[in-house]
Residue frames as a rotation matrix with the C-alpha (Angstrom) as fourth column:
UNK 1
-0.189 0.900 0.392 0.73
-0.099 -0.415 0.904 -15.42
0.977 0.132 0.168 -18.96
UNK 2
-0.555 -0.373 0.743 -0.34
-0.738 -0.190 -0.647 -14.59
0.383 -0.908 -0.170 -15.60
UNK 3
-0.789 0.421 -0.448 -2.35
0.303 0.901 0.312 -17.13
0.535 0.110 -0.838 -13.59
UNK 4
-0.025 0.915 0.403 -5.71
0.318 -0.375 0.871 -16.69
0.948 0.150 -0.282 -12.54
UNK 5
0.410 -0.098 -0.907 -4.21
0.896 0.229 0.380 -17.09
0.171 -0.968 0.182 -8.77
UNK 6
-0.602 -0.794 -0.086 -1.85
0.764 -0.604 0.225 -14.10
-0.231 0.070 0.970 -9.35
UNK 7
-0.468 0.695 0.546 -4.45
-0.039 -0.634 0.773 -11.99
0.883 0.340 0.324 -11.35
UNK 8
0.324 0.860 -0.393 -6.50
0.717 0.047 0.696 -12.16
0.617 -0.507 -0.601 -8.01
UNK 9
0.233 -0.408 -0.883 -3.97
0.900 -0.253 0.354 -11.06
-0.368 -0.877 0.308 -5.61
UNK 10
-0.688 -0.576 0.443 -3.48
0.719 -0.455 0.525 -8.24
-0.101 0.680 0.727 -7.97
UNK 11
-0.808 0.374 0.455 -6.90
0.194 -0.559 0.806 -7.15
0.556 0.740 0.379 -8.42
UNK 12
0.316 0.884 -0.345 -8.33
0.107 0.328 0.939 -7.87
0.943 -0.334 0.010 -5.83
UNK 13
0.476 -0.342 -0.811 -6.41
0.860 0.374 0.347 -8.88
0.184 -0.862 0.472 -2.60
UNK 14
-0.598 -0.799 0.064 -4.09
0.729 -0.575 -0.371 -5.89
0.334 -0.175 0.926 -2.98
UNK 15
-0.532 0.578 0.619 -6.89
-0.581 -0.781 0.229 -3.22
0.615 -0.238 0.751 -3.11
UNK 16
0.549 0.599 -0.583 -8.81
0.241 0.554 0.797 -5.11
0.800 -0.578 0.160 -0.56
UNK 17
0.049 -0.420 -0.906 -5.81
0.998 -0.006 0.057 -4.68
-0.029 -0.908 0.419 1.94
UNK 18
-0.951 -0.308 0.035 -5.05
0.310 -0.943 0.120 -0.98
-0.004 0.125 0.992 1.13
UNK 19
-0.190 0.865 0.464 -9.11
-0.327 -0.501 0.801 -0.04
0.926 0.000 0.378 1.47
UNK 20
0.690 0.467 -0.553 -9.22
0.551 0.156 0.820 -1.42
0.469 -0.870 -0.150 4.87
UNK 21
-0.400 -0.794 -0.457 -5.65
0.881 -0.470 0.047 0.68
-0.252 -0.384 0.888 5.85
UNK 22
-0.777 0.029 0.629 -7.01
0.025 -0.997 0.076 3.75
0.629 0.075 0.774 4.27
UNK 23
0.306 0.939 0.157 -10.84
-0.013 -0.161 0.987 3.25
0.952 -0.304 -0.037 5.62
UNK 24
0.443 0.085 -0.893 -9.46
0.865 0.222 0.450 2.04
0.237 -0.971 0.025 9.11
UNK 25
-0.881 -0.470 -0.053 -6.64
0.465 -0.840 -0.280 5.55
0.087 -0.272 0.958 9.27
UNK 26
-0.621 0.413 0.666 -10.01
0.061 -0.822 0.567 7.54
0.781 0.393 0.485 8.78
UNK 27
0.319 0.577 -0.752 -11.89
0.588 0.501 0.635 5.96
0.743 -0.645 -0.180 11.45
UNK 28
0.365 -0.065 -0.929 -9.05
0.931 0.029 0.363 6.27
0.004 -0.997 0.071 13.70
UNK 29
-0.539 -0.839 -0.077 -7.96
0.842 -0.536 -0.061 9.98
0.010 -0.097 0.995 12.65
UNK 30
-0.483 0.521 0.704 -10.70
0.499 -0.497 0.710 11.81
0.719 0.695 -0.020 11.42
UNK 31
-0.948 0.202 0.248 -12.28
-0.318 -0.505 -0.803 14.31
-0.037 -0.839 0.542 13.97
UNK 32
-0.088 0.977 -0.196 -16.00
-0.881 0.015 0.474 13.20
0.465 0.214 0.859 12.14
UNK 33
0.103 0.380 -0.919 -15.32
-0.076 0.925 0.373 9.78
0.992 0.031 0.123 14.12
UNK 34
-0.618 -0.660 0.427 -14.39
-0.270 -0.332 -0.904 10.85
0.738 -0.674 0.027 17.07
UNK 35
-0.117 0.752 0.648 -17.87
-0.993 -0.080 -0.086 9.96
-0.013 -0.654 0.757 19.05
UNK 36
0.811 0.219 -0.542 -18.19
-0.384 0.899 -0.210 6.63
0.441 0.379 0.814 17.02
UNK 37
-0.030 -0.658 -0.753 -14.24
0.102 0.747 -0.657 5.73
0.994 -0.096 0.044 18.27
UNK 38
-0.349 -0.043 0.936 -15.36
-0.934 0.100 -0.344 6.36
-0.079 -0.994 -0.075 22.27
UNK 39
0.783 0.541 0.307 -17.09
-0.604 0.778 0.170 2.58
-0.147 -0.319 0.936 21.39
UNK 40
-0.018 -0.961 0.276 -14.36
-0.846 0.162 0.508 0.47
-0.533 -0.224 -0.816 22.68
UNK 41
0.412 0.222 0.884 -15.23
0.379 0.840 -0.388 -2.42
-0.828 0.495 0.262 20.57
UNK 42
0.952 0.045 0.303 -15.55
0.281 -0.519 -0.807 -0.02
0.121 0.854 -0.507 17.19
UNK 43
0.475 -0.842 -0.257 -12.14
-0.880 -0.460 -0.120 1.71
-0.017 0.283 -0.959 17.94
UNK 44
-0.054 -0.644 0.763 -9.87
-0.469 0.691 0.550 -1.99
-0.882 -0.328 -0.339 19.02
UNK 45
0.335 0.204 0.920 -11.49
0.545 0.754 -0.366 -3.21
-0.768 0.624 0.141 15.44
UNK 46
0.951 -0.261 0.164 -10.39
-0.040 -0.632 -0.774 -0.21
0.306 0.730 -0.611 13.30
UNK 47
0.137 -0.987 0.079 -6.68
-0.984 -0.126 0.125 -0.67
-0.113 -0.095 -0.989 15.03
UNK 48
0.043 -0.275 0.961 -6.70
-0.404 0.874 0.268 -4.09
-0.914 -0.400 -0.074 14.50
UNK 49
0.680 0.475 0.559 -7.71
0.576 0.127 -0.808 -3.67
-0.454 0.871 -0.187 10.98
UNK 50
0.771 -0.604 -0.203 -4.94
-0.635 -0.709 -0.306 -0.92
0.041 0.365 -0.930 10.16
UNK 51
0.377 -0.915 0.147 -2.54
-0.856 -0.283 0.432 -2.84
-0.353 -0.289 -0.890 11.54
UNK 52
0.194 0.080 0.978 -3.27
0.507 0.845 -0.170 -6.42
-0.840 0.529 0.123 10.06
UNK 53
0.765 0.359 0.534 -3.33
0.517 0.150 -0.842 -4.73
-0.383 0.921 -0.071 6.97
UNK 54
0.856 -0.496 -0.147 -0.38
-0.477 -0.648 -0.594 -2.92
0.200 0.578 -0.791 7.11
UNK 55
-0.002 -0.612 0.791 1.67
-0.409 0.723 0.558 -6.11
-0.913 -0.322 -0.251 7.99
UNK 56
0.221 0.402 0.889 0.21
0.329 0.827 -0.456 -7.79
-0.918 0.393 0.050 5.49
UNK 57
0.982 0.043 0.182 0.62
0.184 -0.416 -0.891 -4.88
0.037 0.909 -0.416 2.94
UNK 58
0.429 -0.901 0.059 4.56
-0.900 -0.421 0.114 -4.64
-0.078 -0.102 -0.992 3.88
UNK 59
0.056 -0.395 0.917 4.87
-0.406 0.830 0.383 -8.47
-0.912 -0.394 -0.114 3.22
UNK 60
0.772 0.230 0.593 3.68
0.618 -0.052 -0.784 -8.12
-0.149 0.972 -0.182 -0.22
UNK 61
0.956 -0.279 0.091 5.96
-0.004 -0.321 -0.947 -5.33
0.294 0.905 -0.308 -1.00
UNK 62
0.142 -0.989 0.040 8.98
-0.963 -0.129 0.235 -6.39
-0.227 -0.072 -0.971 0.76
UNK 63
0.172 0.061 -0.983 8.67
-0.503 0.864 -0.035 -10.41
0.847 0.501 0.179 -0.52
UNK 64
-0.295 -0.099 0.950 8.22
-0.881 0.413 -0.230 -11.74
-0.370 -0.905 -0.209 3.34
UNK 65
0.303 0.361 0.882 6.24
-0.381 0.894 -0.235 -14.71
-0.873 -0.265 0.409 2.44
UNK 66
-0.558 -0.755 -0.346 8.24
-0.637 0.122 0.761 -16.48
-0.532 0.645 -0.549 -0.19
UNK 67
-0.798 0.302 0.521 5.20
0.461 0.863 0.205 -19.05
-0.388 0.404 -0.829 -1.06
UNK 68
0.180 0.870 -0.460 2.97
0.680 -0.447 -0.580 -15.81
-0.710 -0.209 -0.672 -1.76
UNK 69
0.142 -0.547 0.825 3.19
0.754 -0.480 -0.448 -13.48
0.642 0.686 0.344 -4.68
UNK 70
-0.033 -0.628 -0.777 4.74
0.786 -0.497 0.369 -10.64
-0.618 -0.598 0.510 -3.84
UNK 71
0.679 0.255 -0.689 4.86
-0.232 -0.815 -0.531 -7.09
-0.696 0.520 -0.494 -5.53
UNK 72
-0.646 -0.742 -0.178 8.39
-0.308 0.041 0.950 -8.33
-0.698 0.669 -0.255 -7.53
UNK 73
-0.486 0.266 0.833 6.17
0.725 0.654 0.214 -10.88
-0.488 0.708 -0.511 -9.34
UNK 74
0.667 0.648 0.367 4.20
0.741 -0.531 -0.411 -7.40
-0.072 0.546 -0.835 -11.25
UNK 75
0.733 -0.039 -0.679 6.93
-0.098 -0.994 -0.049 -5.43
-0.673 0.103 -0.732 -11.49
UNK 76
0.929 -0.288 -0.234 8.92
-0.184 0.190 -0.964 -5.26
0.322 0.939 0.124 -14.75
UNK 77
-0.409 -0.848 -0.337 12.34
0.003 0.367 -0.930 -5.28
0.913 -0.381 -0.147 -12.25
UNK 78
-0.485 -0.183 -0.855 12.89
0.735 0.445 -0.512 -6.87
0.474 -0.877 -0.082 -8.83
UNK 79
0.409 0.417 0.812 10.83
-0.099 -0.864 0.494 -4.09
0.907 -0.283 -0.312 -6.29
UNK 80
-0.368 -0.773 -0.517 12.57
0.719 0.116 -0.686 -2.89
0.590 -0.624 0.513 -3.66
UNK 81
0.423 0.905 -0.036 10.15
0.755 -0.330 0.566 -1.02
0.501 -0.267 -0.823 -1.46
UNK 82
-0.429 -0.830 0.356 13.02
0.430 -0.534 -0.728 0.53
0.794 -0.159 0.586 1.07
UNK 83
0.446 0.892 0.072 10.38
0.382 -0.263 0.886 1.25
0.809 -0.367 -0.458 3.80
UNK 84
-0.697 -0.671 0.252 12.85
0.090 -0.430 -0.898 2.17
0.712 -0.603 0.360 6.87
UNK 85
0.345 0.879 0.328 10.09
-0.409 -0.174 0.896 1.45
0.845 -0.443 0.299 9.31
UNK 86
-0.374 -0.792 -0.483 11.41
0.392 0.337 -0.856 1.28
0.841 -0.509 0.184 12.45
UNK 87
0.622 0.780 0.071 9.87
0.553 -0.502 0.665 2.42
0.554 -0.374 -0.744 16.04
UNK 88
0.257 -0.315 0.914 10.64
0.128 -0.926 -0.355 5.43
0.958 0.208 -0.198 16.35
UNK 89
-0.719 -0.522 -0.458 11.91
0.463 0.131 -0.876 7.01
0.518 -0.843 0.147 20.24
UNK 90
-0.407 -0.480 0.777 11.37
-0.898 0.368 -0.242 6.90
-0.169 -0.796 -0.581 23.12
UNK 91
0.911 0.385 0.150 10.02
-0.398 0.916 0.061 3.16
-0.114 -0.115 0.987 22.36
UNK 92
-0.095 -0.983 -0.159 14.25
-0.994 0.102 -0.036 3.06
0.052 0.154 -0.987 22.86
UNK 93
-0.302 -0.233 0.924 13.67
0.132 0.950 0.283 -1.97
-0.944 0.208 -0.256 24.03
UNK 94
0.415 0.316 0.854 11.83
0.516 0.691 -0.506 -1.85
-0.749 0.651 0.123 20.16
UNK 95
0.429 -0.186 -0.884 14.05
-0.552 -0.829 -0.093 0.30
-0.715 0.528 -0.458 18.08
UNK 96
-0.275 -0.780 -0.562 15.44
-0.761 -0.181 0.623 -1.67
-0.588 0.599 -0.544 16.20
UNK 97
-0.392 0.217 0.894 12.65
0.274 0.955 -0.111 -4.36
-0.878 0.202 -0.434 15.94
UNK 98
-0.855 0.461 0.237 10.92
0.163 -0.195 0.967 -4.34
0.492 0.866 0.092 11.58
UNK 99
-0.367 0.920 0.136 7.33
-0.921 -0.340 -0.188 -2.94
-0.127 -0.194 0.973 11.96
UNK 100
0.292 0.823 -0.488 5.64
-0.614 0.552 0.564 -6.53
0.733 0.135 0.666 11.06
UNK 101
-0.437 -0.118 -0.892 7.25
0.358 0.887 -0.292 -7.81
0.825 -0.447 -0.345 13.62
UNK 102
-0.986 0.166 0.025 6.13
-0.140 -0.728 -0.671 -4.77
-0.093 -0.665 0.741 15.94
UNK 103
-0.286 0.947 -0.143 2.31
-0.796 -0.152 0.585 -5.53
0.533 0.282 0.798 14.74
UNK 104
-0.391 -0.096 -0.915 2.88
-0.073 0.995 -0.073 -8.96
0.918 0.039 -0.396 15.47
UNK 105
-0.756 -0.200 -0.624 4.02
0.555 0.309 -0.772 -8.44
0.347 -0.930 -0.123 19.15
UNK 106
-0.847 0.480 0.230 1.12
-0.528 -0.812 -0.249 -5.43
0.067 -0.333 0.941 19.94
UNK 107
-0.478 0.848 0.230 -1.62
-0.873 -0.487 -0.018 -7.16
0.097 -0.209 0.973 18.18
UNK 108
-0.159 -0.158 -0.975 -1.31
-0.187 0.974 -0.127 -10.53
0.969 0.162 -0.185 18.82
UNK 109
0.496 0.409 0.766 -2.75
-0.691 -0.349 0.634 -10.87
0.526 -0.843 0.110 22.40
UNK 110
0.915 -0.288 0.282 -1.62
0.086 0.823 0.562 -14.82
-0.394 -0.490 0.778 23.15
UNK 111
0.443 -0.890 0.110 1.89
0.050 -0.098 -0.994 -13.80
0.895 0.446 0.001 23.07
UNK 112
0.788 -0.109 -0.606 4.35
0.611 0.018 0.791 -13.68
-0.076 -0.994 0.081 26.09
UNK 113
-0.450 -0.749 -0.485 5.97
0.846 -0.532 0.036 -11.00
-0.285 -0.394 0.874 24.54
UNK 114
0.208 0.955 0.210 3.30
0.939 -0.256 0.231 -9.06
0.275 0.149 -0.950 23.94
UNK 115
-0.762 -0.612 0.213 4.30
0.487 -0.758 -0.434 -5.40
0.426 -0.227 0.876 24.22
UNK 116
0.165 0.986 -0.015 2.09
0.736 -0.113 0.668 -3.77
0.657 -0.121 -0.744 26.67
UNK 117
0.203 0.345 -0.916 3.61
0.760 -0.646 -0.075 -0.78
-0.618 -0.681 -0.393 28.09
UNK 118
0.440 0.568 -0.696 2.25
0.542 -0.785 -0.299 1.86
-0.716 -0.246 -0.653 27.21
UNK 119
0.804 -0.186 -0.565 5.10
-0.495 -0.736 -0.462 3.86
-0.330 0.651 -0.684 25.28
UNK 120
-0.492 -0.861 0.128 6.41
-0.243 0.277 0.929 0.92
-0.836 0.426 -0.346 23.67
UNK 121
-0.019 0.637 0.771 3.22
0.580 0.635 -0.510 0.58
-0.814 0.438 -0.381 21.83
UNK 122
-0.677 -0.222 0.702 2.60
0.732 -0.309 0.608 1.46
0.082 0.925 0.372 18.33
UNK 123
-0.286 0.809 -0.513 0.67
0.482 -0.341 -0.807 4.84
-0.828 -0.478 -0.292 18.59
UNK 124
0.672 0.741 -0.004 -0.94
0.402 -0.369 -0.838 7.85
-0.623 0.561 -0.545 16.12
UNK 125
0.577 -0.250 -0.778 2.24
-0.725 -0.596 -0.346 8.76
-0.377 0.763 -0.525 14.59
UNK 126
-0.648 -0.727 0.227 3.33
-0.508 0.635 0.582 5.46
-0.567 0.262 -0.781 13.71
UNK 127
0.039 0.987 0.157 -0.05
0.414 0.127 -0.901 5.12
-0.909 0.100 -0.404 12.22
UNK 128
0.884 0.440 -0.159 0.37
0.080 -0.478 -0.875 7.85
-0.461 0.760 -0.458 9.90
UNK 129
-0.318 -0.744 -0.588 4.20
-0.871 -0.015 0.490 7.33
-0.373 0.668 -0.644 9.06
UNK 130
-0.699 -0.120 0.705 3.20
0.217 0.904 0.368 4.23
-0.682 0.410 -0.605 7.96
UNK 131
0.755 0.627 0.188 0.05
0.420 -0.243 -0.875 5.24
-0.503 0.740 -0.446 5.95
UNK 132
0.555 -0.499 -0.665 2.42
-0.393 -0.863 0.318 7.54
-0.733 0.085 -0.675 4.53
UNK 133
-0.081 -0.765 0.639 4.74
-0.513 0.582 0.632 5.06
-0.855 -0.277 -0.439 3.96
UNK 134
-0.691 0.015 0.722 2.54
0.512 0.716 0.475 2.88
-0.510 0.698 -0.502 2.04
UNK 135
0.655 0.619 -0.434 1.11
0.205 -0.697 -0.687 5.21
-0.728 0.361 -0.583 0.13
UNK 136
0.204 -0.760 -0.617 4.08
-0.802 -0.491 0.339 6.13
-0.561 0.426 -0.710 -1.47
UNK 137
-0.484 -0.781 0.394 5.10
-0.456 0.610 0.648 2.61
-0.747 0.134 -0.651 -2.03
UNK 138
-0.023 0.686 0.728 1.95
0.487 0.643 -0.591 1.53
-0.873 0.341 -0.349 -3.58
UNK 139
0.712 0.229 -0.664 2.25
-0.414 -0.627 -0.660 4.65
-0.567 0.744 -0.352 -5.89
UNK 140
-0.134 -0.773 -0.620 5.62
-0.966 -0.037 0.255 3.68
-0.221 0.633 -0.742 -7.28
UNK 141
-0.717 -0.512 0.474 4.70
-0.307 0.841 0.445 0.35
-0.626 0.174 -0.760 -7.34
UNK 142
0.209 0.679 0.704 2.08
0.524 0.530 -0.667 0.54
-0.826 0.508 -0.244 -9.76
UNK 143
0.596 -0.314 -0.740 4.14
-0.718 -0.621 -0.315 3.31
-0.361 0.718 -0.595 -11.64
UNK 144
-0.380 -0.802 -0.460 6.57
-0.925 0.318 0.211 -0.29
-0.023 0.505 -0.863 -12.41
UNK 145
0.251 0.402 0.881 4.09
-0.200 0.912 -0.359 -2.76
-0.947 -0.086 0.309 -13.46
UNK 146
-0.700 -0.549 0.456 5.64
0.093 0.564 0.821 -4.78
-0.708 0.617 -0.343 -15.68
UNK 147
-0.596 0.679 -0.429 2.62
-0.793 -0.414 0.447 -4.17
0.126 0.607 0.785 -19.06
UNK 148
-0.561 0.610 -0.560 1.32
0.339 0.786 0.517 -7.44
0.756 0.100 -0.647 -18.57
UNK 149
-0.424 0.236 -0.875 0.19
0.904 0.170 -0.392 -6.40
0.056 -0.957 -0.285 -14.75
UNK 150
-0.711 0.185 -0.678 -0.78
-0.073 -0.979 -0.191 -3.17
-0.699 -0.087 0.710 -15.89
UNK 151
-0.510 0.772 -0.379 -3.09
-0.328 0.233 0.916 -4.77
0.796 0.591 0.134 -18.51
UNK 152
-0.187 0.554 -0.811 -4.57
0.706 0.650 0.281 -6.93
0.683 -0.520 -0.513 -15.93
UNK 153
-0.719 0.058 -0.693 -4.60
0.479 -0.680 -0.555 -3.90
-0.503 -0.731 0.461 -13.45
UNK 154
-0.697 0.484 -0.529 -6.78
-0.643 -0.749 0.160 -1.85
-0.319 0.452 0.833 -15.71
UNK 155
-0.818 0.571 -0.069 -9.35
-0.032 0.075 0.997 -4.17
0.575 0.817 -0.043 -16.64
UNK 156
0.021 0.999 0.039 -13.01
-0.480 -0.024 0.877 -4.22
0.877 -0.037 0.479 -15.73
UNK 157
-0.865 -0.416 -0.280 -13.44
0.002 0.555 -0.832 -5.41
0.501 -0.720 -0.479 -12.70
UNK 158
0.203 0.895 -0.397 -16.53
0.018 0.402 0.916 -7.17
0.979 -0.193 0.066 -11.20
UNK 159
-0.779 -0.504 0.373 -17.70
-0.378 -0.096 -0.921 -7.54
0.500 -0.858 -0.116 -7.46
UNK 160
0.168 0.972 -0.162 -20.35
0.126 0.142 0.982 -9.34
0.978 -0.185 -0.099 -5.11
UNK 161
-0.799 -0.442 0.407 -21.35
-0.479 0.058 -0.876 -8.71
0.363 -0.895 -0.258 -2.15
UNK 162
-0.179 0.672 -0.719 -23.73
0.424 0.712 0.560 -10.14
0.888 -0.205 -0.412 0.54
UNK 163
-0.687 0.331 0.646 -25.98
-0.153 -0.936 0.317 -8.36
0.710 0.119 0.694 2.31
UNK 164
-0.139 0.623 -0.770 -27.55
0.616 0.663 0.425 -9.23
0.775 -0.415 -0.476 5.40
UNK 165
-0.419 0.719 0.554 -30.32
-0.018 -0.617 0.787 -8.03
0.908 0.320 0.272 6.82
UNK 166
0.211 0.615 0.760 -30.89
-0.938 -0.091 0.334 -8.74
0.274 -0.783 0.558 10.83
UNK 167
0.169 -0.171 0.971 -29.97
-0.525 0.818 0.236 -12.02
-0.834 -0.549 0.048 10.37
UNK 168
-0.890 -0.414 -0.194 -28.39
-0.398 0.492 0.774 -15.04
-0.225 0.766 -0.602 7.88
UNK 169
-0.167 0.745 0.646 -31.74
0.822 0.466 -0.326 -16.52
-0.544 0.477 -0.691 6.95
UNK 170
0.741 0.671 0.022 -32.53
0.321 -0.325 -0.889 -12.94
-0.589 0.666 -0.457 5.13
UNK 171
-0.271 -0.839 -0.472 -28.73
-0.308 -0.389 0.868 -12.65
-0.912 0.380 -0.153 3.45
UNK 172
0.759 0.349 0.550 -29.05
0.469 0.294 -0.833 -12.00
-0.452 0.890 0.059 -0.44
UNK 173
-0.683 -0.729 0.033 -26.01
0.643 -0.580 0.500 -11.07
-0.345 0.363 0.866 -2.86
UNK 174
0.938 0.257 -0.234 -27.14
0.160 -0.917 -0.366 -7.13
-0.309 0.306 -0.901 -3.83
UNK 175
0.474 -0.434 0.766 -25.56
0.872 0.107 -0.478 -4.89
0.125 0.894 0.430 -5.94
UNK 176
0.618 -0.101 -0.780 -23.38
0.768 -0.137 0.626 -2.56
-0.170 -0.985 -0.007 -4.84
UNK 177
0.725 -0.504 0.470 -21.38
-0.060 -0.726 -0.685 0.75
0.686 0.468 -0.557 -5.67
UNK 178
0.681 -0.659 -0.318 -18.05
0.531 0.146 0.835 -0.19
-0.504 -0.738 0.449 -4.26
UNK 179
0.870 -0.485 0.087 -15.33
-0.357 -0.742 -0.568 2.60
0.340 0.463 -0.818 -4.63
UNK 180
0.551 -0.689 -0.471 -11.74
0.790 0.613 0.026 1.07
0.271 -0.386 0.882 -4.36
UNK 181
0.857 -0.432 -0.282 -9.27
-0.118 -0.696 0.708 3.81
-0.502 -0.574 -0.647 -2.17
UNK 182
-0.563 -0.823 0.074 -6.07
0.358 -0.162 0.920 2.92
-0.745 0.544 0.386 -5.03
UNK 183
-0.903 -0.105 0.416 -7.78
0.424 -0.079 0.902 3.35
-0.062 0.991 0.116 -8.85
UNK 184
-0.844 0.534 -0.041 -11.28
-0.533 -0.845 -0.040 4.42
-0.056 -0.012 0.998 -8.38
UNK 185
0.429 0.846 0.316 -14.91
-0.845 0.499 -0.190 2.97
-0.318 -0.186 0.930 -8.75
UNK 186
-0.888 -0.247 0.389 -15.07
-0.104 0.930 0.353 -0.86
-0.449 0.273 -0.851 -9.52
UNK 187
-0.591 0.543 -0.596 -17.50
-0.301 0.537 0.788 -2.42
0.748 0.645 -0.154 -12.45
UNK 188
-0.694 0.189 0.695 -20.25
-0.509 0.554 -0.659 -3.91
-0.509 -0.811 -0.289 -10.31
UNK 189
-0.846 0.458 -0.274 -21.95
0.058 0.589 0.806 -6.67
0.531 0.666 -0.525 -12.48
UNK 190
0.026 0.931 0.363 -25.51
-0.777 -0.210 0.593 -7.26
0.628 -0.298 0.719 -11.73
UNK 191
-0.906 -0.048 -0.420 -26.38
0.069 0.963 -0.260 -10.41
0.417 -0.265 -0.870 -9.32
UNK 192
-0.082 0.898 -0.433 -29.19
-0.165 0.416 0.894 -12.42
0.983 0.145 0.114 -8.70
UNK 193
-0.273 0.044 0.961 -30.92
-0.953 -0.152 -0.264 -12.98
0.134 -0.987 0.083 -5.35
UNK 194
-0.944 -0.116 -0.310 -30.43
-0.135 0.990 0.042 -16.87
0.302 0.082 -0.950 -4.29
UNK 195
0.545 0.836 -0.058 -33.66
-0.514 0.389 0.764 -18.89
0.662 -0.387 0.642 -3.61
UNK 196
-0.781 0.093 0.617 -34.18
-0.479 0.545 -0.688 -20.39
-0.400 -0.834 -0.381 -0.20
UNK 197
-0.733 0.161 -0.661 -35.80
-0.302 0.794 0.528 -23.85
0.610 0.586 -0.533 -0.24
């Protein structure tokens, strides 16, 4: 039986990383954001957000972090993801480095190897081969959940958030219509609004 730790990263954590990768690609592609990404703050946080999350989603489905589940643990055989993600030319010193390590060096500022010219950096079509990328992978990997993980994938699924209003003295959990970017809407239970003493 799965554990409750496992059932999270499943239902939760996964779609959590894959809705910030899709929401951040839209930001940074979409022609309707195009005024909103001249705020240099607003665009550096949508690429920092794609790219955290697509590290993070390629560590899950290639088993990088060995003390973390991993997609194998939900799929009925071993997953093998096969991602070929490599940077592409003319970035000719990082061909041959894996993309999470390529996220690493870009968005990792306190690095001395920090990659910072220009056309060695990850740019808009390494953006969308990856989206791409994982897309695909996420499809096939929920086309080989194992039935237990596909029960637990399909069930109801609750959410809170926390809502704040100008400032943390007027934050209250509210109910929310959150739409998840893999399976569709999510259950949103009702929730109460804490008292302040």
């Amino acid at each position: 039986m799965m554990d409750k730790a496992h059932e999270d990263q499943l239902t939760h954590h996964l779609r959590y990383e894959h809705d910030v990768l899709n929401h951040a690609h839209e930001f940074l592609t979409h022609t309707v954001f195009a005024q909103e990404r001249k705020d240099w703050f607003k665009r550096q946080a949508a690429i920092i957000a794609f790219w955290v999350s697509a590290r993070s989603l390629i560590e899950f489905y290639e088993r990088q972090q060995p003390h973390n589940p991993s997609a194998s643990d939900y799929t009925r055989v071993p997953f093998h993801p096969n991602f070929q993600l490599k940077k592409s030319a003319p970035a000719d010193a990082n061909y041959s480095k894996e993309f999470s390590e390529l996220v690493t060096l870009q968005v990792t500022h306190l690095k001395l190897e920090r990659v910072i010219d220009a056309k060695e950096k990850l740019g808009g079509y390494d953006l969308d081969r990856v989206k791409e990328a994982l897309d695909r992978t996420s499809r096939r990997f929920l086309s080989e959940l194992s039935d237990e993980a596909r029960e637990v994938w399909n069930r109801p699924r609750t959410a809170q958030a926390i809502a704040i209003d100008g400032s943390l003295a007027s934050a209250s959990l509210q109910s929310v219509t959150y739409t998840s970017t893999l399976d569709g809407p999510v259950i949103i239970s009702p929730l109460t609004t804490p008292t302040r003493k």
